[in-house]
BALOBA-1460 file (C-alpha; in Angstrom, 3 decimals):
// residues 137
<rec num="1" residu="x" x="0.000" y="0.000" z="0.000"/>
<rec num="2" residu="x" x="1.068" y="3.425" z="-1.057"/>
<rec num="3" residu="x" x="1.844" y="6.269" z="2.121"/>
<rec num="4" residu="x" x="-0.084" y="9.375" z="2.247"/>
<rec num="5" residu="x" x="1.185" y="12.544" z="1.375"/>
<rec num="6" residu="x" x="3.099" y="14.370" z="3.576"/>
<rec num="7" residu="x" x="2.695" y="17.964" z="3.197"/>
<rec num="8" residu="x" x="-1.125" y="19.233" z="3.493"/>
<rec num="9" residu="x" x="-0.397" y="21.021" z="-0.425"/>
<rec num="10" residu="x" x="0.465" y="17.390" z="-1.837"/>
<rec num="11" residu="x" x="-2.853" y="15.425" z="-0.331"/>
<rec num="12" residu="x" x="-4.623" y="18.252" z="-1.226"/>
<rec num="13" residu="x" x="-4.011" y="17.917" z="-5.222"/>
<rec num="14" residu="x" x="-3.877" y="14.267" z="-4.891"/>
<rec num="15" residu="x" x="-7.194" y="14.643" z="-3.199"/>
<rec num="16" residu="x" x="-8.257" y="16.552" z="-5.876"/>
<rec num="17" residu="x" x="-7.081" y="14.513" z="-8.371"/>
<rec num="18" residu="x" x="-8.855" y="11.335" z="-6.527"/>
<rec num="19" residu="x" x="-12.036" y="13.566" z="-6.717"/>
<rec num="20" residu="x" x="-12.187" y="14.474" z="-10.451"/>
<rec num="21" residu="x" x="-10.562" y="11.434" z="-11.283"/>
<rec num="22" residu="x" x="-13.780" y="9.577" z="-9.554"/>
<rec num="23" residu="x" x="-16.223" y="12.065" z="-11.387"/>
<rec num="24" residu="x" x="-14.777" y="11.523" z="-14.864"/>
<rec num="25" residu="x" x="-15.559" y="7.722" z="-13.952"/>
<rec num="26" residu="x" x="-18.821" y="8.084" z="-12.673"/>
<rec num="27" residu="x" x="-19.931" y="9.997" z="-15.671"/>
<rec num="28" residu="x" x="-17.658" y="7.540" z="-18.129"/>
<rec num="29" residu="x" x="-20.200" y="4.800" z="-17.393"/>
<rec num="30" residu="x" x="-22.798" y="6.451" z="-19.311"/>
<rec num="31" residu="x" x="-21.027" y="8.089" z="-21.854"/>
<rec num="32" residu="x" x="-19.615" y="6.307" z="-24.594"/>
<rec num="33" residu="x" x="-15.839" y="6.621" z="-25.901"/>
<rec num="34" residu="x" x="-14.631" y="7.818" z="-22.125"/>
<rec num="35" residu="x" x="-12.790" y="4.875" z="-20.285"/>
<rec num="36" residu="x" x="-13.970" y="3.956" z="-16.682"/>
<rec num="37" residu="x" x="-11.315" y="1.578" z="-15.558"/>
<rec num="38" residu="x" x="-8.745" y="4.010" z="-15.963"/>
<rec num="39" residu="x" x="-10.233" y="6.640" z="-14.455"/>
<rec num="40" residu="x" x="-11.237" y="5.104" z="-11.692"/>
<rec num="41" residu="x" x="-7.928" y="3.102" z="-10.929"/>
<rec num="42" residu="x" x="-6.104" y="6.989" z="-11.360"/>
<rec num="43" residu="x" x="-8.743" y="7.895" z="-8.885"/>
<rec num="44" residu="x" x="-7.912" y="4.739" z="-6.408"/>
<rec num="45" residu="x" x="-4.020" y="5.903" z="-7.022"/>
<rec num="46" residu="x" x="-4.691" y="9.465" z="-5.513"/>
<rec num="47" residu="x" x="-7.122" y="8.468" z="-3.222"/>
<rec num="48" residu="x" x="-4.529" y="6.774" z="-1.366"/>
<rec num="49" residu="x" x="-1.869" y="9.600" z="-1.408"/>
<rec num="50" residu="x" x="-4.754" y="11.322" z="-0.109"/>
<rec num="51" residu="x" x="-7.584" y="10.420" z="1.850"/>
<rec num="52" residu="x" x="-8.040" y="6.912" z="3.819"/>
<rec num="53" residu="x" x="-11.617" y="7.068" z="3.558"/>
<rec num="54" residu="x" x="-12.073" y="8.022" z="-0.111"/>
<rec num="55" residu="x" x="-9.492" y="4.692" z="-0.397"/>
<rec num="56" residu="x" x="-11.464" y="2.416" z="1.243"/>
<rec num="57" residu="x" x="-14.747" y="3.387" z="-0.045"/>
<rec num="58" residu="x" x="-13.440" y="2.351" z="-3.044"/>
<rec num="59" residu="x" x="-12.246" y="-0.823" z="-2.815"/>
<rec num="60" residu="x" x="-15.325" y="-1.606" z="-0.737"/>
<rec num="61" residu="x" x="-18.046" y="-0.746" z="-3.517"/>
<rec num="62" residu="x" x="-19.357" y="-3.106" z="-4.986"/>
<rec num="63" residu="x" x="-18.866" y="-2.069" z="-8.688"/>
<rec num="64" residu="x" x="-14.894" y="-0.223" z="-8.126"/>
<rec num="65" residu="x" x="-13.960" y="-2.663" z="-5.515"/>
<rec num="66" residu="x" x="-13.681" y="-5.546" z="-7.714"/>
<rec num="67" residu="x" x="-11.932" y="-3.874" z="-10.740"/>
<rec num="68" residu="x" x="-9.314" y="-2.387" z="-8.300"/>
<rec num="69" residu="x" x="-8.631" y="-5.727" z="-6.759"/>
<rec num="70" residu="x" x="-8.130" y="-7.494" z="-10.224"/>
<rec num="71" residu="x" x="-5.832" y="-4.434" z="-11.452"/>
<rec num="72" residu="x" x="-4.096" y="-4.600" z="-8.026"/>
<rec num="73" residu="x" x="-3.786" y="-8.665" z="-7.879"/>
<rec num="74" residu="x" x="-2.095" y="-9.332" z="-11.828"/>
<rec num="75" residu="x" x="-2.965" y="-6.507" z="-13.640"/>
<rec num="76" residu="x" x="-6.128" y="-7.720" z="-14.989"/>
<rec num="77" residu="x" x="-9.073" y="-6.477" z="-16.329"/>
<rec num="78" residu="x" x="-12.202" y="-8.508" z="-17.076"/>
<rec num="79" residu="x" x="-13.487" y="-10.027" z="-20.551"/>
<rec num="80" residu="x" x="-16.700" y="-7.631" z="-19.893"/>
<rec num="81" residu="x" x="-15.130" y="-4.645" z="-19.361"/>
<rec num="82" residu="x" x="-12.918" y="-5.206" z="-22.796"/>
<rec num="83" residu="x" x="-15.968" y="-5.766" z="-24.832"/>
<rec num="84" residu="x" x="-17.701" y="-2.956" z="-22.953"/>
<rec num="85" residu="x" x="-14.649" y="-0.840" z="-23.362"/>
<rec num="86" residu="x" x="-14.433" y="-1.943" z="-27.236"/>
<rec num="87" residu="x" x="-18.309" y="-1.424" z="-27.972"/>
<rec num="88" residu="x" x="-18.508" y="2.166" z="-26.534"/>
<rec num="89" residu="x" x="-15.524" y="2.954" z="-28.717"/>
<rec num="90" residu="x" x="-16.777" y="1.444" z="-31.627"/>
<rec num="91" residu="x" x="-19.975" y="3.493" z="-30.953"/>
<rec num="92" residu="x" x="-17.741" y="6.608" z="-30.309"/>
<rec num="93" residu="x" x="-16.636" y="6.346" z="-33.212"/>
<rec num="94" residu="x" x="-19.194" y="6.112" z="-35.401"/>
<rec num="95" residu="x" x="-20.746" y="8.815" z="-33.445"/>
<rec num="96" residu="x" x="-17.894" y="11.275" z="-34.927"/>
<rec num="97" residu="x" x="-17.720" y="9.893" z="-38.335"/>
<rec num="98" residu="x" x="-21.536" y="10.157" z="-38.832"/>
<rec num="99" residu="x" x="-21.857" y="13.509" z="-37.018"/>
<rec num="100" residu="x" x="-18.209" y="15.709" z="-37.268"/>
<rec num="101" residu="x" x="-16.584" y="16.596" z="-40.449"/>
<rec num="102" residu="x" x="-13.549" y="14.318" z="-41.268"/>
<rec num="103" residu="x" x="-10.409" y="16.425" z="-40.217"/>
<rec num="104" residu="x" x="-7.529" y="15.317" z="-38.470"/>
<rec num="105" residu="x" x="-8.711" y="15.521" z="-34.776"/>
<rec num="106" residu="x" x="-10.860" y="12.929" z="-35.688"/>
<rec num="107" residu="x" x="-8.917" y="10.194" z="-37.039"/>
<rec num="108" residu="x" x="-6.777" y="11.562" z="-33.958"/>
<rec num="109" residu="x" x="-9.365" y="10.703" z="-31.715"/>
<rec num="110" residu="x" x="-10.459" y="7.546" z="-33.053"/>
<rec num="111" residu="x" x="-6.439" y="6.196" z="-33.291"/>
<rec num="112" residu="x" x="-6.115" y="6.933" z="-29.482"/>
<rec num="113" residu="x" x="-9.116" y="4.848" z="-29.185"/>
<rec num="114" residu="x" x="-7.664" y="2.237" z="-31.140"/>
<rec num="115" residu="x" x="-4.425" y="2.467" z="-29.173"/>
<rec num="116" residu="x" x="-6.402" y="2.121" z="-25.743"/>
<rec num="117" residu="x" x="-8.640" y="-0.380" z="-27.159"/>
<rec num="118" residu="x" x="-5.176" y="-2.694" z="-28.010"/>
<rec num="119" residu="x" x="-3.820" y="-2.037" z="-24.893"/>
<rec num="120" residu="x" x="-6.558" y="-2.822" z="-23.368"/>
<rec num="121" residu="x" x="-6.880" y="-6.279" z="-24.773"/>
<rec num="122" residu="x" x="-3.155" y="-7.009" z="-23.687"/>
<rec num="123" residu="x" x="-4.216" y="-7.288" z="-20.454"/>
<rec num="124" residu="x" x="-4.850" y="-10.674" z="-18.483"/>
<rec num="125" residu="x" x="-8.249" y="-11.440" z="-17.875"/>
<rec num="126" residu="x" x="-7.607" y="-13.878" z="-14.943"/>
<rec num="127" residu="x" x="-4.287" y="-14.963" z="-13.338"/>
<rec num="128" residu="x" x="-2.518" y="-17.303" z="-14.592"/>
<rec num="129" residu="x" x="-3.039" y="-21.294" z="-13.285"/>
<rec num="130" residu="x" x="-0.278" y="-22.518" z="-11.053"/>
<rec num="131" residu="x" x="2.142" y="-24.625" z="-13.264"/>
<rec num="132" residu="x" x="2.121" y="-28.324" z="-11.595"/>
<rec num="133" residu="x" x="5.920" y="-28.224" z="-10.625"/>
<rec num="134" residu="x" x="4.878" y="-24.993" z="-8.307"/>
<rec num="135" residu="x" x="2.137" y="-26.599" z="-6.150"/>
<rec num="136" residu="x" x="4.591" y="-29.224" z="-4.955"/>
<rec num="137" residu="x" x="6.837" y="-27.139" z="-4.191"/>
């Protein structure tokens, strides 16, 4: 587990940080092309440079709680929240080829997308099994 902050400045922007980080998430979940998972993990980073109880309402909640424990335990993030991740992205951006005119902060935004979306899928979506050799160890 991370320390807090020392000086009252640094937990402050860490708090705030935690804060917007947390809002950005919240509002992420209906609003397609914004990622959740990384907002809230950012949010789960600062919270606990920040504020104890912000931390552990987090990893207590029943929707954050698992995804930080799976990010914090191997790294991994869930088959669901890939294809969620993927569809709202896809959606995204079809969104801004149907509705924007085709200029470069477009194809801009839909290649960061695409960038996400890969690493996203690099990710384990369970740990791995114990190799046979390890368990009699």
């Amino acid at each position: 587990m991370t320390r807090i902050a020392r000086s009252k400045p640094s937990r402050l922007l860490y708090g705030i940080l935690a804060y917007v980080s947390l809002g950005v998430g919240l509002v992420a979940i209906v609003i397609p092309g914004l990622p959740t998972t990384e907002f809230i993990l950012l949010a789960a980073w600062a919270a606990t440079r920040s504020s104890p109880r912000l931390s552990a309402w987090l990893e207590n909640h029943r929707l954050f709680g698992p995804i930080l424990f799976n990010w914090r335990n191997g790294r991994i993030i869930q088959r669901r929240a890939k294809v969620s991740a993927t569809l709202s992205m896809l959606l995204c951006a079809c969104l801004m080829l149907v509705f924007l005119e085709h200029r470069w902060p477009v194809f801009l935004a839909i290649g960061g997308m695409a960038l996400g979306n890969l690493w996203i899928w690099s990710r384990p979506e369970r740990l791995p099994e114990p190799c046979p050799a390890d368990l009699q160890r």
